[in-house]
C-alpha positions as CSV (number, residue, x, y, z in Angstrom):
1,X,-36.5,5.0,-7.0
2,X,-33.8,7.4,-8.0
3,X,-33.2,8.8,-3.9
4,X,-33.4,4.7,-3.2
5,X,-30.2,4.5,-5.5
6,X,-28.7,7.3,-4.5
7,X,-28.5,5.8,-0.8
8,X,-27.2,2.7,-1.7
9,X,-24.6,4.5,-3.8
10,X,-23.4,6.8,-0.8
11,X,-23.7,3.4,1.4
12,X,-21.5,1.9,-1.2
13,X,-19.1,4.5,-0.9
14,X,-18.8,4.8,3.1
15,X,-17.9,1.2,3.2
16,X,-15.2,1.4,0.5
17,X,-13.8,4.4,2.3
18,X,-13.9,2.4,5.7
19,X,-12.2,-1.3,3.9
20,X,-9.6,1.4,2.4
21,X,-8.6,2.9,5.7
22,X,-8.8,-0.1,7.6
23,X,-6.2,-1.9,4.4
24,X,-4.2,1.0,4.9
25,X,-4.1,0.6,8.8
26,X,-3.1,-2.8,7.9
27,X,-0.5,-2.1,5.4
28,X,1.5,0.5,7.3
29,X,1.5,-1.8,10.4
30,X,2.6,-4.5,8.8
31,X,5.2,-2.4,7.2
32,X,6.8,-1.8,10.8
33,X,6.6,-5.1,11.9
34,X,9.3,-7.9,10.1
35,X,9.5,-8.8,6.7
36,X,9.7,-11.9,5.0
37,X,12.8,-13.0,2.8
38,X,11.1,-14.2,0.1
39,X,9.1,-11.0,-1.2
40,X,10.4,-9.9,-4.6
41,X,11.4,-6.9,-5.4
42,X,8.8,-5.5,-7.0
43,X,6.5,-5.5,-4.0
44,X,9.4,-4.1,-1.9
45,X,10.0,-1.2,-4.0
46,X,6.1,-0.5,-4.5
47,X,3.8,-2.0,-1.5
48,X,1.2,-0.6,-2.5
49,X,1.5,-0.3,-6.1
50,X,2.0,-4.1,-5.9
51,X,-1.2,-4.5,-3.8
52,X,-4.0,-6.2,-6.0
53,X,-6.7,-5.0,-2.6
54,X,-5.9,-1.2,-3.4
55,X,-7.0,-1.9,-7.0
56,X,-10.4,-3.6,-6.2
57,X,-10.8,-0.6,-3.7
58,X,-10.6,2.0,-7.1
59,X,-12.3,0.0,-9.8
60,X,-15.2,-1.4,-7.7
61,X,-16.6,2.0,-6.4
62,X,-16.1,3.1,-10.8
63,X,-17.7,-0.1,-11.8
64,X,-20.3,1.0,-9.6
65,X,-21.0,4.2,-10.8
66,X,-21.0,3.0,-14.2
67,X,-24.0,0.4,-13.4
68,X,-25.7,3.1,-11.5
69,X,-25.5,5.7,-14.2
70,X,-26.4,2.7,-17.0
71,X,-29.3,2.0,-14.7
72,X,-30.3,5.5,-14.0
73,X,-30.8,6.1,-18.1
74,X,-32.3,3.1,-18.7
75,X,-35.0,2.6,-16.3
């Protein structure tokens, strides 16, 4: 069970890797292309900062670590 957990954690962590290159992609083309006039300044001075997608990409691969190292002790 434990190398069956350890998969799905490396799975876990290829396909944040891949949604956090492909939202940076994203990001820094969209940073060439126009801006709207109604962003605030906040998210001008900080884009990424100001991103709530670059926060899910760090606490869901430590959330689940957590779970798997709760599970890993428990079971």
């Amino acid at each position: 069970m434990t190398l069956l957990i350890r998969i799905i954690m490396g799975l876990a962590v290829l396909v944040c890797a891949a949604g956090l290159y492909i939202t940076w992609k994203t990001v820094r083309r969209q940073e060439q292309q126009d801006m709207d006039q109604g962003v605030s300044q906040t998210r001008v001075k900080h884009p990424i900062l100001a991103n709530p997608i670059f926060y899910a990409y760090v606490l869901f691969p430590i959330l689940v670590l957590i779970g798997a190292v709760v599970i890993l002790n428990f079971m």
